[in-house]
CHARMM-style PDB file with segment names, atoms N, HN, CA, C and O in Angstrom:
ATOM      1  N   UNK     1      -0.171 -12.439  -8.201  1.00  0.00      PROA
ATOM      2  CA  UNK     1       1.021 -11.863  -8.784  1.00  0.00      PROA
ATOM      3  C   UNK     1       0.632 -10.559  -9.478  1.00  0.00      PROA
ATOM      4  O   UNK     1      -0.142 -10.637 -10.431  1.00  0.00      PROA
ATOM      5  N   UNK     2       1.139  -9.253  -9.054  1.00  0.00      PROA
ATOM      6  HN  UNK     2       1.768  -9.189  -8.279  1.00  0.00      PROA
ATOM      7  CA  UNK     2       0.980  -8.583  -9.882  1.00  0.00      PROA
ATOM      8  C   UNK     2       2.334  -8.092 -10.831  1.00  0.00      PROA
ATOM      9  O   UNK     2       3.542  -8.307 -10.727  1.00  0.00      PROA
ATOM     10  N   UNK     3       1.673  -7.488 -11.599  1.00  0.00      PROA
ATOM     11  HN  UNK     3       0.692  -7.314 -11.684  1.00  0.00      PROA
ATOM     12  CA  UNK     3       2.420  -6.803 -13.315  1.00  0.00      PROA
ATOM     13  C   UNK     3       3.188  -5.469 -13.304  1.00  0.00      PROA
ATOM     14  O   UNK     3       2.885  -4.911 -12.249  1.00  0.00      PROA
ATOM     15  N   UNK     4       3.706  -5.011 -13.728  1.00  0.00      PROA
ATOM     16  HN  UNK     4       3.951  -5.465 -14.585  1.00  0.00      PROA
ATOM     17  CA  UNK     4       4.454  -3.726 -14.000  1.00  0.00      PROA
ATOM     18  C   UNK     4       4.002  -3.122 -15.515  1.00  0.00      PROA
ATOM     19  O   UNK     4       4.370  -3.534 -16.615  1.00  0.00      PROA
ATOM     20  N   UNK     5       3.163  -2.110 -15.231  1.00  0.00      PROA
ATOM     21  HN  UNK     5       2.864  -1.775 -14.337  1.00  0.00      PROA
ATOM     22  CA  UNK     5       2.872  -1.322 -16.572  1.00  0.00      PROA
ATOM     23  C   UNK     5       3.215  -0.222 -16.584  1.00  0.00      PROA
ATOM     24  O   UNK     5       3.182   0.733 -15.808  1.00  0.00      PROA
ATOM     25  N   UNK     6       3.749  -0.536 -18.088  1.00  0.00      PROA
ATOM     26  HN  UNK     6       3.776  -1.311 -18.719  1.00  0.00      PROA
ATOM     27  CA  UNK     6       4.477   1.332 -18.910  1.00  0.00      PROA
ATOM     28  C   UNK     6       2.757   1.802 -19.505  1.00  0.00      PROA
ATOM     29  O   UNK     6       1.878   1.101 -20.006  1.00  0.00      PROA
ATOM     30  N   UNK     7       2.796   3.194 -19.198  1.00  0.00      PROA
ATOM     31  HN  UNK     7       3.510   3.763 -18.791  1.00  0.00      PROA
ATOM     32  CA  UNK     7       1.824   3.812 -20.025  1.00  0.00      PROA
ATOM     33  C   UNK     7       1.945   3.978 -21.310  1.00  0.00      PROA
ATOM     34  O   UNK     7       3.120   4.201 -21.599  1.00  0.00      PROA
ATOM     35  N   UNK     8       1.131   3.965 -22.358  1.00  0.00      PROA
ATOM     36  HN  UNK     8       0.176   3.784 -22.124  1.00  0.00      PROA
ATOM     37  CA  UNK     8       1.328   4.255 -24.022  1.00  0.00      PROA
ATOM     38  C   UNK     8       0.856   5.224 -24.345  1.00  0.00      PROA
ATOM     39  O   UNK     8       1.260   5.809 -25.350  1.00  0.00      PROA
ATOM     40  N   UNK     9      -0.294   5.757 -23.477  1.00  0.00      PROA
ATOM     41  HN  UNK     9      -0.621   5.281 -22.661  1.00  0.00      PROA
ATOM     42  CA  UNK     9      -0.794   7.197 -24.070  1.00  0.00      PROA
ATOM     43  C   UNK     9      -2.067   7.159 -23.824  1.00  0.00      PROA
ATOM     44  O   UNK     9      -2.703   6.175 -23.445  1.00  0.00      PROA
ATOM     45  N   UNK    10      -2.550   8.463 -24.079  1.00  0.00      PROA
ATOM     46  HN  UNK    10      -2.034   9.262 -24.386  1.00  0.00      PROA
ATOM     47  CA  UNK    10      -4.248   8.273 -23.939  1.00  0.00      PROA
ATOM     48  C   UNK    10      -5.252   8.507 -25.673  1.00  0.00      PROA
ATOM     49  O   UNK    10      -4.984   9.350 -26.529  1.00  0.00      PROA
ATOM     50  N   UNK    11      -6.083   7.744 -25.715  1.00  0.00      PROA
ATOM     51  HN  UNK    11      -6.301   7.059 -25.020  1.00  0.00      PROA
ATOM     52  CA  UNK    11      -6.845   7.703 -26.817  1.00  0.00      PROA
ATOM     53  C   UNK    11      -8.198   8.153 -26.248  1.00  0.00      PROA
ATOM     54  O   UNK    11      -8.568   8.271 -25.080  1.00  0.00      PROA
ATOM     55  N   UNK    12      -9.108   8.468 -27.931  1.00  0.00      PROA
ATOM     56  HN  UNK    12      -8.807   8.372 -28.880  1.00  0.00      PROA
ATOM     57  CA  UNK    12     -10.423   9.134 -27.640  1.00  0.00      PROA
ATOM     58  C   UNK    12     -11.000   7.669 -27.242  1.00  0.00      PROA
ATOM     59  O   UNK    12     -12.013   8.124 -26.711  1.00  0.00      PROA
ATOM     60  N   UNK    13     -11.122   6.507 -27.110  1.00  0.00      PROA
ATOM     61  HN  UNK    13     -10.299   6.137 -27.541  1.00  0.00      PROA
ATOM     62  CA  UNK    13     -11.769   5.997 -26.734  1.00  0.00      PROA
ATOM     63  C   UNK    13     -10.716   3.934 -26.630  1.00  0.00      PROA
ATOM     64  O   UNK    13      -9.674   3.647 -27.218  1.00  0.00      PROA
ATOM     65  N   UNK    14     -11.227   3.363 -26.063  1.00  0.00      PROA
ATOM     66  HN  UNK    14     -12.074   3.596 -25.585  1.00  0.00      PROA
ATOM     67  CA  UNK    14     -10.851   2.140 -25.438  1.00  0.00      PROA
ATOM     68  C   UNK    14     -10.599   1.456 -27.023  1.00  0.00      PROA
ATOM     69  O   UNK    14      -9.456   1.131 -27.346  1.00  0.00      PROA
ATOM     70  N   UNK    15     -11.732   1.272 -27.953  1.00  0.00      PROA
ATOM     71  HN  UNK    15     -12.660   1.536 -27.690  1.00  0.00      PROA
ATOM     72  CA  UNK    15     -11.248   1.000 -29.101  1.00  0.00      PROA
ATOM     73  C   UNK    15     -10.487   1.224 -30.041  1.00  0.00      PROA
ATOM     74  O   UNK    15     -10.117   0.420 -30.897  1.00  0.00      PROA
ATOM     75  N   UNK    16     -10.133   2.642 -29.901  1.00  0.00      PROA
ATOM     76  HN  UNK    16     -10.434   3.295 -29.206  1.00  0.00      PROA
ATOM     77  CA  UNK    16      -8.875   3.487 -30.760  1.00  0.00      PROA
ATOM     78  C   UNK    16      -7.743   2.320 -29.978  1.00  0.00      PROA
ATOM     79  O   UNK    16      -6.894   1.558 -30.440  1.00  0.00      PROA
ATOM     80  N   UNK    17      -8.175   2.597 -28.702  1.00  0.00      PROA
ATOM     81  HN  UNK    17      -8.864   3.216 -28.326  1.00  0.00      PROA
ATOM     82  CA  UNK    17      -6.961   2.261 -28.158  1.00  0.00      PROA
ATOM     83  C   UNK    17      -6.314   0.665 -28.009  1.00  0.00      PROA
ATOM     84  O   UNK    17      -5.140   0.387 -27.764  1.00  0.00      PROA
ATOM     85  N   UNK    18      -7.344  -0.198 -28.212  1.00  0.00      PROA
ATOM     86  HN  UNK    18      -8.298   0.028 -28.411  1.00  0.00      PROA
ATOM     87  CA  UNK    18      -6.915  -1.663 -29.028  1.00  0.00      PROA
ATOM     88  C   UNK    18      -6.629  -1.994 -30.039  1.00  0.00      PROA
ATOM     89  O   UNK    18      -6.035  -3.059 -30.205  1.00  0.00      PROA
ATOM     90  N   UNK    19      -7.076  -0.901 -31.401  1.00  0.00      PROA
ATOM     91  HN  UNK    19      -7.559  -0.035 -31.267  1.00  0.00      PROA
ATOM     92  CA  UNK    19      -7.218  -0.841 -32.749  1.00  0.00      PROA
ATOM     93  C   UNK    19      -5.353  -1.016 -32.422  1.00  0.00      PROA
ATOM     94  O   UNK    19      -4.714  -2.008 -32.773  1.00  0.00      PROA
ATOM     95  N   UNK    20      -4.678   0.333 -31.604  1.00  0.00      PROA
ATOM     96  HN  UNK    20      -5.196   1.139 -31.318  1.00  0.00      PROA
ATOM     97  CA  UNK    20      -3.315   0.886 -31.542  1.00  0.00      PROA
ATOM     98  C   UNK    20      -2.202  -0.433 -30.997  1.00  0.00      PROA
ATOM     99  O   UNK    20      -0.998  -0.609 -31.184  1.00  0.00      PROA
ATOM    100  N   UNK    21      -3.092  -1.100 -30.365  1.00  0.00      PROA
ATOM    101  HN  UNK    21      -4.070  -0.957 -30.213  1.00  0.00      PROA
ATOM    102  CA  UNK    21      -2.508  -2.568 -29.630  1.00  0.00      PROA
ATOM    103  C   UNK    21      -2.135  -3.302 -30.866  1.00  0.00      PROA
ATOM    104  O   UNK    21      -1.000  -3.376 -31.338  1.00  0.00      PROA
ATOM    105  N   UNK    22      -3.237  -3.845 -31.345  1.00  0.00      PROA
ATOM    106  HN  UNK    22      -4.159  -3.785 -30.962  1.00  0.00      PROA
ATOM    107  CA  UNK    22      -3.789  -4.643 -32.423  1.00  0.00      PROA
ATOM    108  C   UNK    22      -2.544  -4.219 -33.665  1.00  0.00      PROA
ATOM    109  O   UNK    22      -2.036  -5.194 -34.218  1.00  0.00      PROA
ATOM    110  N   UNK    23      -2.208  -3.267 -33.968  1.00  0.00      PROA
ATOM    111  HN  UNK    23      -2.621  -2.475 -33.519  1.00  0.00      PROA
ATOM    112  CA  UNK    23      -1.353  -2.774 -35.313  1.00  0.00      PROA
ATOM    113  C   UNK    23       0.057  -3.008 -34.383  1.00  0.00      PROA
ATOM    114  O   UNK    23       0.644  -3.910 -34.980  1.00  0.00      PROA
ATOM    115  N   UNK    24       0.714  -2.692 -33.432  1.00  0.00      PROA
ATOM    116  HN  UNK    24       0.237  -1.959 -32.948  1.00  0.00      PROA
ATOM    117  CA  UNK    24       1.958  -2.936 -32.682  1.00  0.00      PROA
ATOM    118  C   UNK    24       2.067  -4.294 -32.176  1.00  0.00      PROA
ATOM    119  O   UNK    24       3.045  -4.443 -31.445  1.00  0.00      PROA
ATOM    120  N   UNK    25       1.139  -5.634 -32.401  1.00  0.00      PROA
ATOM    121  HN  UNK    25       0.344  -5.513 -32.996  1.00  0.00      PROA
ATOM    122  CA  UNK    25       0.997  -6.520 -31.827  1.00  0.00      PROA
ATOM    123  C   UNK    25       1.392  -6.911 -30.784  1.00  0.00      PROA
ATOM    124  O   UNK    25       2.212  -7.782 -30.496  1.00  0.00      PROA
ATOM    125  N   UNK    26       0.650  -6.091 -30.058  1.00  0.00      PROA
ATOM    126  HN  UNK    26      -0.016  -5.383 -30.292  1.00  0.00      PROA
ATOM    127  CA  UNK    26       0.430  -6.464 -28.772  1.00  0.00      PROA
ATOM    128  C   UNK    26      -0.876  -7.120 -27.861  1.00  0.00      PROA
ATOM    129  O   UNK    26      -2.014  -6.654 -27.812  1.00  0.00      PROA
ATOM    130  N   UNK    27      -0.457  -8.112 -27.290  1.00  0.00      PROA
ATOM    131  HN  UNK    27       0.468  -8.490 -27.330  1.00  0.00      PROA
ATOM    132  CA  UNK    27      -1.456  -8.799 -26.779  1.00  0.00      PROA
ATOM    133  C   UNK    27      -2.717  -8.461 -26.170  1.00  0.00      PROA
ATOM    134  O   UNK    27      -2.447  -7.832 -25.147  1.00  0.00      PROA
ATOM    135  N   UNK    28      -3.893  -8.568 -26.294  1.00  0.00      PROA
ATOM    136  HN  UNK    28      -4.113  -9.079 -27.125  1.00  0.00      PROA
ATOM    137  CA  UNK    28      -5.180  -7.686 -25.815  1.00  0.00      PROA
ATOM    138  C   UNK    28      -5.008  -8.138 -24.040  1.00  0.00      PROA
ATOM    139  O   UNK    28      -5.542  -7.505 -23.129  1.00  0.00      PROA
ATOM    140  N   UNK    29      -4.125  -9.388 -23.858  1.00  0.00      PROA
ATOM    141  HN  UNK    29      -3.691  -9.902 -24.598  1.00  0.00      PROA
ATOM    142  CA  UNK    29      -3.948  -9.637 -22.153  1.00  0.00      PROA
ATOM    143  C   UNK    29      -3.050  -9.004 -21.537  1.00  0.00      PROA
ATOM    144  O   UNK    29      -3.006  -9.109 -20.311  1.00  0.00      PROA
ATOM    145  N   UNK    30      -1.983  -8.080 -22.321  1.00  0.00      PROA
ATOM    146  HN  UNK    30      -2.019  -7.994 -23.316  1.00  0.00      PROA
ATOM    147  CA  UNK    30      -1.374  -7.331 -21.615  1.00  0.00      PROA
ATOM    148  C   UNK    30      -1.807  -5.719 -21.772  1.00  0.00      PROA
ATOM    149  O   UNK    30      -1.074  -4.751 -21.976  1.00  0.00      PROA
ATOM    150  N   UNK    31      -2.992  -5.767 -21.633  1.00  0.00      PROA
ATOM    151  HN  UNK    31      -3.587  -6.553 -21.467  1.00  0.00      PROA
ATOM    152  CA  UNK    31      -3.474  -4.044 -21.571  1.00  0.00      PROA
ATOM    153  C   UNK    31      -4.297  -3.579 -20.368  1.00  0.00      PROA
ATOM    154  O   UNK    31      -4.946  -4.361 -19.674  1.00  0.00      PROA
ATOM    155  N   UNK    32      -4.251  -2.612 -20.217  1.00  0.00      PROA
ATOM    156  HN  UNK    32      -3.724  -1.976 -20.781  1.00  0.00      PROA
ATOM    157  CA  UNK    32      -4.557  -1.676 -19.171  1.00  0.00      PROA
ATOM    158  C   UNK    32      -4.971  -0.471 -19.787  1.00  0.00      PROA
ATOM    159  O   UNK    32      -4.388   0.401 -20.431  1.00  0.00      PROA
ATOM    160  N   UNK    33      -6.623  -0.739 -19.261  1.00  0.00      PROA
ATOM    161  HN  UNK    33      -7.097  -1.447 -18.738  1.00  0.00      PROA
ATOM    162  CA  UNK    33      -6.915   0.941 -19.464  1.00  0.00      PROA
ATOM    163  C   UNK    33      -7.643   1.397 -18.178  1.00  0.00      PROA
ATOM    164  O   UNK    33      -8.187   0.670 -17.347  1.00  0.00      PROA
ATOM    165  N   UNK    34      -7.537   2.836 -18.178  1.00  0.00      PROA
ATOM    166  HN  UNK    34      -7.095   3.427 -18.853  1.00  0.00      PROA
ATOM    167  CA  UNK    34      -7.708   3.235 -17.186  1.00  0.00      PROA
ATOM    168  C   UNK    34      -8.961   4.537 -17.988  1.00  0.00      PROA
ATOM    169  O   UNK    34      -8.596   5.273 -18.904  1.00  0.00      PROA
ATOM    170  N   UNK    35     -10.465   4.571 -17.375  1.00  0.00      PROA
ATOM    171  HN  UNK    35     -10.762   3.973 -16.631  1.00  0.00      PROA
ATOM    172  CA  UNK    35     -11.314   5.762 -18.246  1.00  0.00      PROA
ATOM    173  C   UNK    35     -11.131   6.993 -17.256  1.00  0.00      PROA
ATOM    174  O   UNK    35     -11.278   7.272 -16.067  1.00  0.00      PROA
ATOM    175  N   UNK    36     -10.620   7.703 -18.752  1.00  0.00      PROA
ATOM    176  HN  UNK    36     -10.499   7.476 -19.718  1.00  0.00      PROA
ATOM    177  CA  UNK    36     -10.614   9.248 -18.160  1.00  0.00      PROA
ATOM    178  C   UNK    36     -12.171  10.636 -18.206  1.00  0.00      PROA
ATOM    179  O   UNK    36     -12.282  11.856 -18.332  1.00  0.00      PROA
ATOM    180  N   UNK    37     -13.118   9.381 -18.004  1.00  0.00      PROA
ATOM    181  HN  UNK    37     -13.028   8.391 -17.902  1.00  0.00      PROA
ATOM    182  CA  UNK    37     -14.510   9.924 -18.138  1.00  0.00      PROA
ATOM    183  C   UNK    37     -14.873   9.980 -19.726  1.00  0.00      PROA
ATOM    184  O   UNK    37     -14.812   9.133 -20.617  1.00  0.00      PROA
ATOM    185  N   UNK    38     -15.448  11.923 -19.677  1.00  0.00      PROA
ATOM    186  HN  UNK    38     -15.498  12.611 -18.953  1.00  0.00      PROA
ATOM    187  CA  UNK    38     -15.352  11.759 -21.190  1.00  0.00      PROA
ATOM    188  C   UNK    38     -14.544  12.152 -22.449  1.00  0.00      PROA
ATOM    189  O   UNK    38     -14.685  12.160 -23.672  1.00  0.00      PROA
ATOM    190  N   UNK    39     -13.421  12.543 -21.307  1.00  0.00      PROA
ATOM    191  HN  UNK    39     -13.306  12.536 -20.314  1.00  0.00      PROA
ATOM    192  CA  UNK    39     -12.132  12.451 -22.115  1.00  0.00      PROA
ATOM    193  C   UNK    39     -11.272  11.335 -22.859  1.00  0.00      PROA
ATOM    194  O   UNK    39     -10.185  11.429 -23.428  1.00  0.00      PROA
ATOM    195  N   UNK    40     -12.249  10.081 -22.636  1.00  0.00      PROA
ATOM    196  HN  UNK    40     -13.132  10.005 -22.174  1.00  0.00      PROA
ATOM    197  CA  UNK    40     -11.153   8.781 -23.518  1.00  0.00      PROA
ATOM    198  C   UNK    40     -10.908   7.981 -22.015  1.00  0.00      PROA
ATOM    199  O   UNK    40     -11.513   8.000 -20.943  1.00  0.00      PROA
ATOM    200  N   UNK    41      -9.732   7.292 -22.510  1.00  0.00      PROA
ATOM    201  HN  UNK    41      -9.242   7.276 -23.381  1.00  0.00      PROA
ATOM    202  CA  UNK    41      -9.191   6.278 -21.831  1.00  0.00      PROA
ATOM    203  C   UNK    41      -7.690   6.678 -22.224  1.00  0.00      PROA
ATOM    204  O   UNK    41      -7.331   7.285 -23.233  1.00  0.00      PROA
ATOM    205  N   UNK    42      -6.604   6.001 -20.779  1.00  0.00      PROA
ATOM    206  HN  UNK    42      -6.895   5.508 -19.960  1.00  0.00      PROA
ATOM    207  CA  UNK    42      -5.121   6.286 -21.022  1.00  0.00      PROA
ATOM    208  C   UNK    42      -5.036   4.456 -20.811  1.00  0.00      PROA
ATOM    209  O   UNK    42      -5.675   3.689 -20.091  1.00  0.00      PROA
ATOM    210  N   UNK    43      -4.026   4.262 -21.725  1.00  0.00      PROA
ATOM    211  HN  UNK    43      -3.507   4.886 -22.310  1.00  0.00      PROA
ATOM    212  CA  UNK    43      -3.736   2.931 -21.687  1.00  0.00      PROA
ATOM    213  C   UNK    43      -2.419   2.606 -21.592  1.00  0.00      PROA
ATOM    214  O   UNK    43      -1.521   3.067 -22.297  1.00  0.00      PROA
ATOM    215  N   UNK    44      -2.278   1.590 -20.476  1.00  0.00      PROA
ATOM    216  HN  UNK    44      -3.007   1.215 -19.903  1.00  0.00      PROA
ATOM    217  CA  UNK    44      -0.982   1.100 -20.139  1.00  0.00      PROA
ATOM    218  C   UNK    44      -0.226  -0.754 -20.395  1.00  0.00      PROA
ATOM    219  O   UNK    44      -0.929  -1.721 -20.104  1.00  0.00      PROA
ATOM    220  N   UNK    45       0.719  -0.881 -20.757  1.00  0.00      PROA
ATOM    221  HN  UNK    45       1.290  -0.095 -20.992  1.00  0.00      PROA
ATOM    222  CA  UNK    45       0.720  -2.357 -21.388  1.00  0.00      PROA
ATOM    223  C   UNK    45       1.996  -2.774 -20.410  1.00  0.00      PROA
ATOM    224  O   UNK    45       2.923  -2.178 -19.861  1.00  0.00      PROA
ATOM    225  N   UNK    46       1.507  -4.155 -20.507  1.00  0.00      PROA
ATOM    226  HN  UNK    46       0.755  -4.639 -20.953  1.00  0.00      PROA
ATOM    227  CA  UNK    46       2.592  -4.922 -19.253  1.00  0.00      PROA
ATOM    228  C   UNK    46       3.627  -4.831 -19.748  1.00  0.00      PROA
ATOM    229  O   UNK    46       3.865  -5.045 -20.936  1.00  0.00      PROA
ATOM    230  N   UNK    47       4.655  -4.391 -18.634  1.00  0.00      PROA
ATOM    231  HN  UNK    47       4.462  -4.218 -17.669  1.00  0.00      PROA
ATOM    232  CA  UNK    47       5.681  -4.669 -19.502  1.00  0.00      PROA
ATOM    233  C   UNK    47       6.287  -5.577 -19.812  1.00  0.00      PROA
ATOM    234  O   UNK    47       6.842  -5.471 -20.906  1.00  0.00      PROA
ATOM    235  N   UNK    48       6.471  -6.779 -19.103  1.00  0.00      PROA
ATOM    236  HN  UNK    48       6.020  -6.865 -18.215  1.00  0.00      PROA
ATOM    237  CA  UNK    48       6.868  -7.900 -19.227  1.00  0.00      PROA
ATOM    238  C   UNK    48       6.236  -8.204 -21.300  1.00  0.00      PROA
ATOM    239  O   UNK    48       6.826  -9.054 -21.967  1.00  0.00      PROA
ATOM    240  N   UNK    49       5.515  -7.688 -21.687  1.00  0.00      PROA
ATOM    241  HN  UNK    49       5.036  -6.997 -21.146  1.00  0.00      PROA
ATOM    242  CA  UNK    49       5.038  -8.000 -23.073  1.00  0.00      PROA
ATOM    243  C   UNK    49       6.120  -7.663 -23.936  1.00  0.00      PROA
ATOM    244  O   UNK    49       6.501  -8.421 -24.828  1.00  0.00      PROA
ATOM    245  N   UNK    50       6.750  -6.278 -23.643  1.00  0.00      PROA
ATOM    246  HN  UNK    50       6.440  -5.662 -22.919  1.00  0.00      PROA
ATOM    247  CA  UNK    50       7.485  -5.549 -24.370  1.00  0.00      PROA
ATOM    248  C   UNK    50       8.458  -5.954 -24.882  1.00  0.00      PROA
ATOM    249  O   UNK    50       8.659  -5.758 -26.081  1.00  0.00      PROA
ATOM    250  N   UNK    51       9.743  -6.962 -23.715  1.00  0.00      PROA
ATOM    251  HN  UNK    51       9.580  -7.121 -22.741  1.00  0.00      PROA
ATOM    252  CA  UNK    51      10.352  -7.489 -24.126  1.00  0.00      PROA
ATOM    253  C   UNK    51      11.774  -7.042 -24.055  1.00  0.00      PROA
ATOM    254  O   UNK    51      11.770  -5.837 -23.802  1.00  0.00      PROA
ATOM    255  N   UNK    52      12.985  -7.501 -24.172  1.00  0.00      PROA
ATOM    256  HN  UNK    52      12.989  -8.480 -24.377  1.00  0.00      PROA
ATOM    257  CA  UNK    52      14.063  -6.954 -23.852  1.00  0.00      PROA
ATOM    258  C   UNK    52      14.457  -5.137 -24.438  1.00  0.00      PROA
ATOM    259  O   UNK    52      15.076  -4.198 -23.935  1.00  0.00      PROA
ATOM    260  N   UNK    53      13.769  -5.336 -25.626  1.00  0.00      PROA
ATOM    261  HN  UNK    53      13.267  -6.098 -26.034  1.00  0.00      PROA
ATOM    262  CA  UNK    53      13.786  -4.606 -26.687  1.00  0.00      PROA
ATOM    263  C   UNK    53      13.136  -2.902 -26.290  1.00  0.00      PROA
ATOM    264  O   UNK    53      13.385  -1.762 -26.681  1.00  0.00      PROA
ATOM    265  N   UNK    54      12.397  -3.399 -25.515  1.00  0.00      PROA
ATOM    266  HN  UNK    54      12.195  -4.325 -25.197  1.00  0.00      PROA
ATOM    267  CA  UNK    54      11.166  -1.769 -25.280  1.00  0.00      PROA
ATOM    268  C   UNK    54      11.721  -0.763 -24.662  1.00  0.00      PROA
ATOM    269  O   UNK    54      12.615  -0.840 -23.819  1.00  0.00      PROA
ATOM    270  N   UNK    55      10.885   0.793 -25.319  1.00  0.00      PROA
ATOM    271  HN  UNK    55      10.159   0.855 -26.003  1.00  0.00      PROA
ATOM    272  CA  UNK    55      11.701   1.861 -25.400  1.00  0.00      PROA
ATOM    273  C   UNK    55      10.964   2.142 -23.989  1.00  0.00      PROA
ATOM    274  O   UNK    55      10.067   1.511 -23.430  1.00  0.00      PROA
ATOM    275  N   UNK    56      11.752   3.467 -23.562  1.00  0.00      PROA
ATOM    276  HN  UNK    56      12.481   3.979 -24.016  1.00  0.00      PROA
ATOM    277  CA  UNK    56      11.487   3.419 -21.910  1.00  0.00      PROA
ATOM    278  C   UNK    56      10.149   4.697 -22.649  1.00  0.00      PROA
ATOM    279  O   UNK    56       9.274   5.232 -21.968  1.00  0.00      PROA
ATOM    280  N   UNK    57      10.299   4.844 -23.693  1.00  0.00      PROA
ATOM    281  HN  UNK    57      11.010   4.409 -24.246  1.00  0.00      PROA
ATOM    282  CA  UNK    57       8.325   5.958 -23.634  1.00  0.00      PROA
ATOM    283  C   UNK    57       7.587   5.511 -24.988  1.00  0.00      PROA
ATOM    284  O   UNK    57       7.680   5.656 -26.207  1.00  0.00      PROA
ATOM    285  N   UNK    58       6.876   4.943 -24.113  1.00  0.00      PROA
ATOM    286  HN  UNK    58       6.801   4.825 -23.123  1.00  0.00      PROA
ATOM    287  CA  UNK    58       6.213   4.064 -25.631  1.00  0.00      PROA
ATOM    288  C   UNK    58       5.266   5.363 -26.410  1.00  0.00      PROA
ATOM    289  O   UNK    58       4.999   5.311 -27.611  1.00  0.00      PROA
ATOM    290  N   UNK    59       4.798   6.573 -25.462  1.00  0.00      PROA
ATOM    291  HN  UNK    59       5.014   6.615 -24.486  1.00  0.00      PROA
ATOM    292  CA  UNK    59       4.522   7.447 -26.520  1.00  0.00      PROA
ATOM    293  C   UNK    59       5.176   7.913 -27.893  1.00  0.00      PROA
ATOM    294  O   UNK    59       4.563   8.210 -28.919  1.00  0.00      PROA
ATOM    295  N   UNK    60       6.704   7.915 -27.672  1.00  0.00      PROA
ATOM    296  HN  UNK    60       7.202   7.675 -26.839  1.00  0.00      PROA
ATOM    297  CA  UNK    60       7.353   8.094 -28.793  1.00  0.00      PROA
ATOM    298  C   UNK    60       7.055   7.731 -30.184  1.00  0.00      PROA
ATOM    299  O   UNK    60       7.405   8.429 -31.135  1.00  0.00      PROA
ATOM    300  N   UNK    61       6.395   6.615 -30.293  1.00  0.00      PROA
ATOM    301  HN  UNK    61       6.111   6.048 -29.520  1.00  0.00      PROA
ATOM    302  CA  UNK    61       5.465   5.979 -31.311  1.00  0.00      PROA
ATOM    303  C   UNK    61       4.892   6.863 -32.600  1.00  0.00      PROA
ATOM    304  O   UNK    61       5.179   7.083 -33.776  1.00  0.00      PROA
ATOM    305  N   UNK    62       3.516   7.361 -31.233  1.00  0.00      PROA
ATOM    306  HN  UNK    62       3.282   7.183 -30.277  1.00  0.00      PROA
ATOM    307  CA  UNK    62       2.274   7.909 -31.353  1.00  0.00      PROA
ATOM    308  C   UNK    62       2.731   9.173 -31.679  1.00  0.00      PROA
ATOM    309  O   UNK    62       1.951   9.771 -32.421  1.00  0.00      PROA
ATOM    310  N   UNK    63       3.735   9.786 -31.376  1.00  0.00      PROA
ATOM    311  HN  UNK    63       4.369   9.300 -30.774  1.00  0.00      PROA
ATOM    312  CA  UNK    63       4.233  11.286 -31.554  1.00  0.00      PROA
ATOM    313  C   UNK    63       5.159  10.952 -32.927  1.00  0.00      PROA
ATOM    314  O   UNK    63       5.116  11.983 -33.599  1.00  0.00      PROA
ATOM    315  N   UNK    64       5.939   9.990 -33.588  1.00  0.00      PROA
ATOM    316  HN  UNK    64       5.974   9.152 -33.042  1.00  0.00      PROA
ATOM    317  CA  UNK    64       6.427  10.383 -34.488  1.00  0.00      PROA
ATOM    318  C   UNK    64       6.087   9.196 -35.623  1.00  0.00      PROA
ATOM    319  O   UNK    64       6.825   9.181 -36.608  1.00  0.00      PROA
ATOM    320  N   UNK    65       5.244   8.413 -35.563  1.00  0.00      PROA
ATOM    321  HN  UNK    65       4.644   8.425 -34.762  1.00  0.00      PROA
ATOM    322  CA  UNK    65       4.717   7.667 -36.423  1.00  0.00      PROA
ATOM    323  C   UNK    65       5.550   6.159 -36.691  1.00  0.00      PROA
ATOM    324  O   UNK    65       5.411   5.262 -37.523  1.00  0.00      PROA
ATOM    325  N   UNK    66       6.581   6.407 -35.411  1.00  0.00      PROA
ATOM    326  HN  UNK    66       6.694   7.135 -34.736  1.00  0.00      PROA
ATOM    327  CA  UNK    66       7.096   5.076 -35.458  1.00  0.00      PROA
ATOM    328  C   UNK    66       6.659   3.886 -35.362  1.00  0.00      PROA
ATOM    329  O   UNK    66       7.255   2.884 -35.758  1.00  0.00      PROA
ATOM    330  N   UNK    67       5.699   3.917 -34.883  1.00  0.00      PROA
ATOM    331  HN  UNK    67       5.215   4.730 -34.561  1.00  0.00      PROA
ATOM    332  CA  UNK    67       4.710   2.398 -34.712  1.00  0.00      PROA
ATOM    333  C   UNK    67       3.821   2.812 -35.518  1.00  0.00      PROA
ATOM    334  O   UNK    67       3.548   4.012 -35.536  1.00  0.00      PROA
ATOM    335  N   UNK    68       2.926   1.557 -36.686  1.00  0.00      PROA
ATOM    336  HN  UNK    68       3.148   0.582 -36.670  1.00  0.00      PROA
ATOM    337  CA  UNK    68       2.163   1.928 -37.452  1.00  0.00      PROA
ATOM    338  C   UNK    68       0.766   1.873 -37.354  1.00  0.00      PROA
ATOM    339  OT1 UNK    68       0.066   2.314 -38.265  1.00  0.00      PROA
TER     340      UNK     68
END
């Protein structure tokens, strides 16, 4: 079975980018990262996690401090 993932953004590294999971509680089984060498990692979360509720750009967050 596969999943449907929204992207969240890209971080300097895989741990920024669980730290960012971890504070939005989101499940470490619904993540997806993808390494952008040594530019970081872009990470994408199932959506099925999100929930009826989820915004269609989860960057929105990260750009205005809506998620903490």
């Amino acid at each position: 079975m596969s999943f449907d993932y929204d992207e969240a953004g890209d971080f300097a590294s895989e741990r920024d980018a669980r730290e960012w999971a971890d504070r939005n509680q989101i499940d470490a089984r619904d993540l997806h990262f993808r390494n952008r060498g040594k530019s970081g990692v872009t990470l994408s979360v199932r959506r099925s996690a999100l929930g009826d509720a989820a915004r269609g750009d989860l960057t929105y967050g990260r750009r205005t401090g809506f998620f903490s």
